[in-house]
C-alpha positions in Angstrom: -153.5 149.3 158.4 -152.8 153.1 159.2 -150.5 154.9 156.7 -148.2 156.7 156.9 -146.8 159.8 155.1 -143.4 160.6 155.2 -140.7 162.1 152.9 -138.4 160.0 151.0 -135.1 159.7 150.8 -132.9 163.3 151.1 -132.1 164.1 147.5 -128.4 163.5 146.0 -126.1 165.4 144.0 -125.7 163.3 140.2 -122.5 162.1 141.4 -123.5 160.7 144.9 -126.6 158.6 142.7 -124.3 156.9 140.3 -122.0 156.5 143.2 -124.6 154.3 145.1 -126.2 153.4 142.1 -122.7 151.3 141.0 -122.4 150.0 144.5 -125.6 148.3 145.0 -125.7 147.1 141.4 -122.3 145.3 142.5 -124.0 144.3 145.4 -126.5 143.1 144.1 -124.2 140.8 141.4 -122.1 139.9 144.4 -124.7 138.4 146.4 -126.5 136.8 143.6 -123.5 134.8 143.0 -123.3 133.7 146.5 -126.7 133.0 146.4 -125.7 130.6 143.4 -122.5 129.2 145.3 -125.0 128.3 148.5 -125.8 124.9 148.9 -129.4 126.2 148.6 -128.9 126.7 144.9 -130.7 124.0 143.0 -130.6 123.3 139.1 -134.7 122.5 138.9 -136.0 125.8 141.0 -135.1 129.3 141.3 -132.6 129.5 144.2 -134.2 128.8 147.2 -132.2 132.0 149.2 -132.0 134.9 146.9 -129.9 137.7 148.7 -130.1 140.2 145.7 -133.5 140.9 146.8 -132.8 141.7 150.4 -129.7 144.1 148.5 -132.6 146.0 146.2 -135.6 146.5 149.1 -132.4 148.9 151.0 -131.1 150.5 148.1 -134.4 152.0 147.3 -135.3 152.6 151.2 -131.7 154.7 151.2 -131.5 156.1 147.7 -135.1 155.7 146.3 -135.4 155.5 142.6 -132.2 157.3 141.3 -130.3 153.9 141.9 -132.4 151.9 139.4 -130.7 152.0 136.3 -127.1 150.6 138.7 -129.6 148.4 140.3 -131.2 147.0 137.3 -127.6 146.4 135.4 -126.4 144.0 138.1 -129.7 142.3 138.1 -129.7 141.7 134.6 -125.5 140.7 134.3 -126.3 138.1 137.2 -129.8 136.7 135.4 -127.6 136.3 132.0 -126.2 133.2 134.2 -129.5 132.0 134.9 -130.6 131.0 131.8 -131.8 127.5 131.9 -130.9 126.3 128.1 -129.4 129.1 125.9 -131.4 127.4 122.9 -134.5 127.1 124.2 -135.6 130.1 122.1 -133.9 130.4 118.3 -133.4 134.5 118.3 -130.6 136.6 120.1 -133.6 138.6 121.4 -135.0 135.7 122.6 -132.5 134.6 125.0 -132.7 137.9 126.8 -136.1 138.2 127.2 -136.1 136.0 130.2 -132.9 137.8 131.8 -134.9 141.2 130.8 -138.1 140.1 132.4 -136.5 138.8 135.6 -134.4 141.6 136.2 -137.1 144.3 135.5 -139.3 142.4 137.9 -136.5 142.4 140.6 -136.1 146.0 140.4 -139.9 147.1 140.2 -140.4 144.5 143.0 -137.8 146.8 144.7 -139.4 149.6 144.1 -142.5 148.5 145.2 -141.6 147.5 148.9 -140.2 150.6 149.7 -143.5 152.4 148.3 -145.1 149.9 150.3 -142.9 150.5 153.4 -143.3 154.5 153.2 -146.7 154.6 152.8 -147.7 152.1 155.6 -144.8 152.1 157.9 -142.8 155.0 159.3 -139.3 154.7 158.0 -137.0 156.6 160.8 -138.1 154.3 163.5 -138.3 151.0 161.3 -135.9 149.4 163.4 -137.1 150.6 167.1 -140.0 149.6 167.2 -141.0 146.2 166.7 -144.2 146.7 165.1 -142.8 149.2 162.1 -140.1 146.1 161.9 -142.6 143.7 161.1 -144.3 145.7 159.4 -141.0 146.3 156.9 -140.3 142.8 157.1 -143.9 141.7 156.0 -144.7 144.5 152.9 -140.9 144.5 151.5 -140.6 140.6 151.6 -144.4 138.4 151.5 -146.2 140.9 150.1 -143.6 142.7 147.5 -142.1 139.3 146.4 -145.2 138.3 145.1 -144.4 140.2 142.0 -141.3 139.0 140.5 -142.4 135.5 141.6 -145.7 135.5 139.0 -143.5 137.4 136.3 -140.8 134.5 136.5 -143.0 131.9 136.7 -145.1 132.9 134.3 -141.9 133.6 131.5 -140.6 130.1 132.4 -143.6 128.6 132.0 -144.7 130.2 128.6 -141.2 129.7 126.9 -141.7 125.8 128.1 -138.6 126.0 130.6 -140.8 125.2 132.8 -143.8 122.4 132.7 -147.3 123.4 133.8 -147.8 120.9 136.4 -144.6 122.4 137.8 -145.5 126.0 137.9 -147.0 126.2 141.1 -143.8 124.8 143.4 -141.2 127.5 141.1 -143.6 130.1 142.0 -143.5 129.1 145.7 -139.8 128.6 145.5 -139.3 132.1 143.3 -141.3 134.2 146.1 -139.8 132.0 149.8 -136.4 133.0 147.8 -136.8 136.6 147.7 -138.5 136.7 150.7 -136.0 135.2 152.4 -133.5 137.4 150.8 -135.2 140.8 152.4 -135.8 138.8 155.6 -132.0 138.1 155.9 -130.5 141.1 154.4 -132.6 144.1 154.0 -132.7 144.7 158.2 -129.1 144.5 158.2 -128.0 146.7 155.4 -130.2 149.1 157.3 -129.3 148.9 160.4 -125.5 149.6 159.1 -126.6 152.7 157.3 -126.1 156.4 159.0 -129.4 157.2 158.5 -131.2 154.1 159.9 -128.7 154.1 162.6 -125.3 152.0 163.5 -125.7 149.0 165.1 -122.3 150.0 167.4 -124.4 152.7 169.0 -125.8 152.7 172.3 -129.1 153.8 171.6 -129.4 151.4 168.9 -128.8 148.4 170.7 -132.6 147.4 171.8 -133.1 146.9 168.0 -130.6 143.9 167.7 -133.3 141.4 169.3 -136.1 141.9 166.7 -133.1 141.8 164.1 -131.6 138.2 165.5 -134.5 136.8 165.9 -135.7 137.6 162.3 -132.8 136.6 161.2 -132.9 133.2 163.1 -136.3 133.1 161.5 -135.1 133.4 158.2 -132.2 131.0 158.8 -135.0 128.7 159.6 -137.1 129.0 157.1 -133.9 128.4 154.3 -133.5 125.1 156.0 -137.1 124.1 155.9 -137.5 125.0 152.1 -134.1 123.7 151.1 -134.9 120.1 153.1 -138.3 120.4 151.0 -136.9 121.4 147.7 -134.1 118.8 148.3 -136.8 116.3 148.4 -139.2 117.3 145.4 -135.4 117.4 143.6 -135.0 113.8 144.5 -139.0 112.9 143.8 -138.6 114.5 140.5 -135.9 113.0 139.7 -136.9 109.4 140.5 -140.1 109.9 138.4 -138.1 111.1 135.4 -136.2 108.0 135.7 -139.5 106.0 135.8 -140.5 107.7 132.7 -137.5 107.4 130.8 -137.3 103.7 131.4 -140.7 103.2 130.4 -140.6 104.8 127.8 -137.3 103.1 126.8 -139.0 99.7 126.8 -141.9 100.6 125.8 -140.0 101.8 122.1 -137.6 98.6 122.7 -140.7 96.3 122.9 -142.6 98.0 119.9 -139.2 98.0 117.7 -138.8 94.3 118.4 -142.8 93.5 117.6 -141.6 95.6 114.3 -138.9 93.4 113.4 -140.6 89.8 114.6 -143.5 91.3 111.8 -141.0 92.3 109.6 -139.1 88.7 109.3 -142.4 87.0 109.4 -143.5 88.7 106.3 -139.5 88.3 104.9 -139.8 84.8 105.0 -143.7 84.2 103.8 -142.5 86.0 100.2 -139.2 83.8 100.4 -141.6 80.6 101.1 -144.2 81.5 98.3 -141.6 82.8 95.3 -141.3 79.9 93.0 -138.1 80.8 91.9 -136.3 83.8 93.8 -133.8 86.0 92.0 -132.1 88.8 93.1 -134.5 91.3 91.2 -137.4 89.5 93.3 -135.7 90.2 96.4 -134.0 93.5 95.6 -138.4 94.7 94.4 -139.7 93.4 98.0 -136.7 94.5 100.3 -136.8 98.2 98.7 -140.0 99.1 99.8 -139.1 97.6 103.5 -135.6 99.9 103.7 -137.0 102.7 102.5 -140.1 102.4 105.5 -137.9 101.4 108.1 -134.8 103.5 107.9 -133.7 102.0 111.0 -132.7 98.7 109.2 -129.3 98.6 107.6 -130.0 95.8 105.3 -131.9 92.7 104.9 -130.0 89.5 103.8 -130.8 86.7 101.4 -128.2 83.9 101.9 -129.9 80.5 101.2 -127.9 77.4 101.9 -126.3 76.2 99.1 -125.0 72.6 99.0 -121.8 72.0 97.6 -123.1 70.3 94.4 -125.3 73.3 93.5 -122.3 75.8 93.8 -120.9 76.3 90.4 -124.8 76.2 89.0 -125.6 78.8 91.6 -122.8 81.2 90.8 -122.8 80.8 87.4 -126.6 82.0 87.1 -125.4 84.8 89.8 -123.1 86.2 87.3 -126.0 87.1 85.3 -126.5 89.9 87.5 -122.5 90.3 89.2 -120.1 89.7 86.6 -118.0 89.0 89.4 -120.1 87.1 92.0 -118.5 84.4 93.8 -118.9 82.7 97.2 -115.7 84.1 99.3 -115.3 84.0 102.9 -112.3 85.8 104.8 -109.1 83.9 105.4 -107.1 84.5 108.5 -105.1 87.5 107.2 -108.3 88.8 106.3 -108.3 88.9 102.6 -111.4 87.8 100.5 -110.8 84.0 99.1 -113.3 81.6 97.8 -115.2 79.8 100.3 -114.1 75.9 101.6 -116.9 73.5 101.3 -118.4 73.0 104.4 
């Protein structure tokens, strides 16, 4: 590919690079919260049409670097949003180092295809011809948004946001997203510029094709990945309720095995104590509570025929002063029990 040297952008007073610092950092917010109002917008990926990236590639193509620091605020105010699970690290610093990473990323990414696009591309007839078109279209959005795409990825992924097995469809997501987002927006922001030309103007109007039809492209393209992330969406989602379930039964069916072991071994000491007493009962039953937390209590309530009563409490009372055999009458109150 030949290069290309040309100069970049005419320099600006102070005031003139905070002005259009400030606007495309708004920008920049504005469209990232469209981008997250879009139907496109899922809650397992990055968003699928990222339109803050298109915003960034032609602020640094206008204004070169002096609109970083604006750019880089709205980045990072719209990436605060973005954070999957505000605990999933247990430090104030930790929760911004994802924002911090992702927005640094967008803005060097930036940065980056504009070098890209001045070194290999000649900027004041990007939009006439069709080949310096492509060739702004391919190095600010394929190649560029390779960057913030492996810097993402690779934060979500290390923090644990994001599994390992699902690393390699976010990234794909993460860079069709901000490609997209330069496809869509980056030729249009340009071509409404004074010094890329206004699209009103009569010499400018051959460059509308290449624009619509990269545009239709794009359009496209969003459709395609949002019908394919729709459907990993739904796949994922249908094998984490396959998981779940099994797991659920398989904890069900060991907790029941558990307690089926548990009353077996309950009623082998009850069938080989000569005489049982509460202190027998109270010795084995401690031991059981204290490894299974999960039981409330265990029970010993032997039938008692109605001759044996008064013996049996009687000999009770040796341990509860107060023991009796009660049962609840129908206002509720605690009455010795009828004889059955």
């Amino acid at each position: 590919m030949q290069t290309h040297t040309t100069a970049p952008p005419p320099p600006e007073n102070t005031r003139s690079s905070f002005i259009a610092g400030t606007l495309f950092g708004l920008a920049y917010l504005a469209t990232g919260i469209l981008s997250k109002a879009m139907p496109f917008y899922s809650t397992l990926y990055p968003v699928i049409l990222w339109l803050p990236a298109g915003v960034a590639l032609a602020g640094f193509l206008l204004h070169g670097s002096r609109i970083a620091p604006g750019m880089f605020i709205g980045a990072l105010l719209i990436n605060l949003h973005n954070i999957p699970d505000p605990t999933w690290w247990h430090t104030p610093a930790g929760h911004l180092l994802l924002p911090l990473a992702v927005s640094l990323g967008g803005v060097v990414q930036a940065w980056l295809g504009a070098w890209l696009v001045r070194k290999f591309a000649r900027p004041e007839t990007l939009l006439l011809d069709s080949g310096q078109t492509l060739r702004l279209l391919v190095l600010g959005g394929p190649v560029a948004c390779l960057l913030n795409a492996s810097i993402g990825t690779a934060v979500l992924v290390g923090k644990g946001i994001v599994i390992a097995g699902n690393a390699a469809f976010t990234w794909f997501t993460w860079w069709i997203g901000d490609t997209l987002g330069v496809l869509l927006l980056t030729p249009l922001l340009l071509l409404w510029s004074h010094r890329f030309g206004n699209l009103g103007k009569e010499s400018n109007r051959e460059r509308r094709w290449p624009v619509m039809l990269a545009l239709l492209f794009t359009l496209l393209l969003a459709v395609a990945g949002f019908l394919l992330m729709s459907r990993q969406e739904l796949l994922a989602g249908h094998d984490k309720l396959r998981a779940d379930a099994e797991e659920f039964a398989q904890r069900f069916q060991r907790q029941l095995s558990l307690q089926k072991d548990i009353m077996n071994g309950l009623a082998g000491f009850l069938g080989g104590v000569e005489r049982l007493t509460p202190e027998k009962f109270r010795h084995y039953t401690a031991a059981l509570l204290a490894d299974h937390p999960e039981i409330q209590a265990l029970e010993w309530a032997p039938h008692i025929p109605a001759r044996e009563r008064a013996r049996l409490e009687q000999e009770a009372r040796a341990w509860f002063p107060d023991y009796r055999i009660t049962e609840h009458n129908p206002t509720g109150a605690l009455v010795p029990a009828a004889d059955r």
